[in-house]
C-alpha positions in Angstrom: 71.3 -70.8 84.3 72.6 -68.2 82.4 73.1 -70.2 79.2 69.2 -70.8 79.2 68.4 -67.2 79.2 70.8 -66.7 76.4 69.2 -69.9 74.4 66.0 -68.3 75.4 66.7 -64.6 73.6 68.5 -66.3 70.5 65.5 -68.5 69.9 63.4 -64.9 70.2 65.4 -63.1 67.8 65.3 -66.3 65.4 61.7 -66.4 65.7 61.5 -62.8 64.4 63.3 -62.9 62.0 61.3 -66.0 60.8 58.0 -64.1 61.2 59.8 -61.0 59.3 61.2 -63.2 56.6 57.6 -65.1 55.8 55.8 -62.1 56.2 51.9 -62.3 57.8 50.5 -60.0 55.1 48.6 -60.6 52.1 50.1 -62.4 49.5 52.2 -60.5 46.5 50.3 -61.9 43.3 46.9 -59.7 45.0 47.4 -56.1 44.5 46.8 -54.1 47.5 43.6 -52.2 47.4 43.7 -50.8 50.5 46.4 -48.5 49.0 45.8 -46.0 46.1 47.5 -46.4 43.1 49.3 -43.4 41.2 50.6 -40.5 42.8 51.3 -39.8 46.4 49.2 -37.3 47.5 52.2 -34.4 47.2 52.5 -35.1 43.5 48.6 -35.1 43.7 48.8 -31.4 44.5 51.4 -30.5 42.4 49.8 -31.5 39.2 46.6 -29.7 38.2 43.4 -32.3 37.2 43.2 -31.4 33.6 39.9 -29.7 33.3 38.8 -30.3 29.4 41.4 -32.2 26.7 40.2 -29.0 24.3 41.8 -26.7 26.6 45.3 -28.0 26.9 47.7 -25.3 27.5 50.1 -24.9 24.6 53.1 -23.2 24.6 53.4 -20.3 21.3 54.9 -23.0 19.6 51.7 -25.1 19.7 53.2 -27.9 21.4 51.4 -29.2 24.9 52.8 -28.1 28.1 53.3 -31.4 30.2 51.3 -31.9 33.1 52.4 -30.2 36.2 53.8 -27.3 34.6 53.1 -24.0 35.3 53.5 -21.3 32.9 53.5 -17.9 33.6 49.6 -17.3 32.6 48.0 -14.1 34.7 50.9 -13.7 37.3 53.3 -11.6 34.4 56.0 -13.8 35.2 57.6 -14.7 31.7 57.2 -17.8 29.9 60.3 -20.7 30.8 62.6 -20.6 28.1 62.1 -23.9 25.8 62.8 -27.0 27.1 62.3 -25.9 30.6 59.1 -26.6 32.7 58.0 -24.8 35.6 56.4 -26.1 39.0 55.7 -24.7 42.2 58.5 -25.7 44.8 57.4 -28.2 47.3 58.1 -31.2 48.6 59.5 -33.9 46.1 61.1 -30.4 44.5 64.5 -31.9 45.2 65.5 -35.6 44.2 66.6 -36.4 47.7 64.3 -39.5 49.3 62.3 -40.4 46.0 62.5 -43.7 44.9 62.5 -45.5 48.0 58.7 -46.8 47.5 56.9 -47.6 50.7 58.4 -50.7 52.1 58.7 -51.0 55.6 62.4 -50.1 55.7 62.4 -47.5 52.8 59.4 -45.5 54.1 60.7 -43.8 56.7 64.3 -43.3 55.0 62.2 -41.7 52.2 60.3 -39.8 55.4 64.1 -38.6 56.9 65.2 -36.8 53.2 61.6 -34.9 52.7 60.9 -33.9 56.6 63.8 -30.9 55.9 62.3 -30.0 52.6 58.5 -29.8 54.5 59.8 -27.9 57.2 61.6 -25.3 54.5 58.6 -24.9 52.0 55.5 -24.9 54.5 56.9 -23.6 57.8 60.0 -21.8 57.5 59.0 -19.1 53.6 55.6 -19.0 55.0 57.2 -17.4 58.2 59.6 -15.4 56.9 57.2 -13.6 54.2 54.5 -13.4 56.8 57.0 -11.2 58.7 58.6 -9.5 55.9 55.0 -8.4 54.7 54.3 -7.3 58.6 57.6 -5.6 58.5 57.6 -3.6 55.4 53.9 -4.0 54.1 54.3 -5.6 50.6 56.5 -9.5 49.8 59.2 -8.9 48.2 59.4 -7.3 44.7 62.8 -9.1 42.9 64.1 -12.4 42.9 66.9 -11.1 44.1 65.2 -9.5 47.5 63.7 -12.5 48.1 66.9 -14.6 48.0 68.3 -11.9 50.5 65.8 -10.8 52.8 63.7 -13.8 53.2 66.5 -17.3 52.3 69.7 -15.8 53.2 68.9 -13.5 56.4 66.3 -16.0 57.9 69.4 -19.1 56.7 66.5 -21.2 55.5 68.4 -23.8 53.4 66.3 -24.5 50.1 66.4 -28.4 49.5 69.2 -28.6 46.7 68.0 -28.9 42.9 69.1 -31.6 40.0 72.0 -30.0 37.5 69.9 -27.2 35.7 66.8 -26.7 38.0 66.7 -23.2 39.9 64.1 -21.7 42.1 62.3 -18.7 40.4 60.0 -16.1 42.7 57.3 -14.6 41.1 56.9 -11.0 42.5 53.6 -10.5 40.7 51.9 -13.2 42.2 53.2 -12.5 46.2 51.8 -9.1 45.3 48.0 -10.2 45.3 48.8 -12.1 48.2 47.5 -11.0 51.4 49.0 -14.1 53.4 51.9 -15.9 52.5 49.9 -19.6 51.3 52.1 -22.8 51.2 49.6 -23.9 48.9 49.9 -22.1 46.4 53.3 -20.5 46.4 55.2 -18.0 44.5 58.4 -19.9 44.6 58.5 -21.8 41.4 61.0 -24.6 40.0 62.4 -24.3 36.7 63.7 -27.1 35.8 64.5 -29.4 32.1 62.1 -31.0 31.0 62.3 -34.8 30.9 
């Protein structure tokens, strides 16, 4: 008896794997249209929609800032030096968990490296400077202070960087603030440009 019950899962795992290696979904050659193409909806709010092609920003040397960049505009924080671009930190800031596409196996191993970075940049710096600003009425005024006060103090681990990004806080800007707002931070990656 027992060597039918083992027959009996082995000829269930086959089967599995059969229905996992022939796939029930549409076929490849048909692109899937129930599925947007371009970029995920993070890198969707990263990048700004480009409002007129007259209005490109343009750095003083005349030459186009690339899309996603922020430059230092109203909030007084100074221009990144040349070569560098400049985008709020967020999710996808670090290059741990991109390039896995959306298979079923990759998606959630892509899922597992930018959970920590969601839980640093929309729960954890909202927190902190919501209590900071509760604490001592104003966000704080230097990069340094904000590296201290809110990062170090509160050990919120900042998702790490490719060799020559940094994160840059913009004082000015957390200064109009009168919440803390994940969606439009002022924790800013500086980073080369590619």
């Amino acid at each position: 008896m027992p060597q039918w019950r083992t027959l009996f899962w082995f000829g269930c795992l086959a089967g599995c794997l059969l229905i996992h290696a022939v796939g029930c979904g549409r076929p490849a050659s048909k692109p899937d249209s129930s599925k947007p193409s371009g970029p995920t909806p993070a890198a969707r709010r990263v990048q700004p929609a480009p409002s007129q092609p007259a209005e490109a920003a343009t750095s003083p040397s005349g030459a186009p800032h690339p899309a996603g960049a922020v430059t230092g505009g109203s909030s007084g924080l100074a221009e990144p030096a040349p070569g560098m671009i400049r985008q709020k930190a967020d999710v996808g800031a670090s290059p741990k968990g991109q390039g896995y596409g959306g298979g079923l196996i990759t998606e959630p191993i892509s899922v597992y490296f930018k959970a920590p970075q969601m839980v640093a940049f929309r729960i954890q710096i909202p927190h902190a400077m919501n209590l900071y600003r509760a604490q001592y009425g104003h966000f704080p005024k230097t990069q340094e202070e904000f590296m201290e006060k809110i990062i170090q103090e509160n050990g919120i681990q900042l998702p790490p960087l490719p060799p020559g990004a940094r994160y840059v806080y913009d004082p000015q800007k957390a200064a109009q603030m009168q919440q803390y707002d994940p969606a439009d931070p002022p924790l800013f990656v500086e980073r080369p440009a590619p």
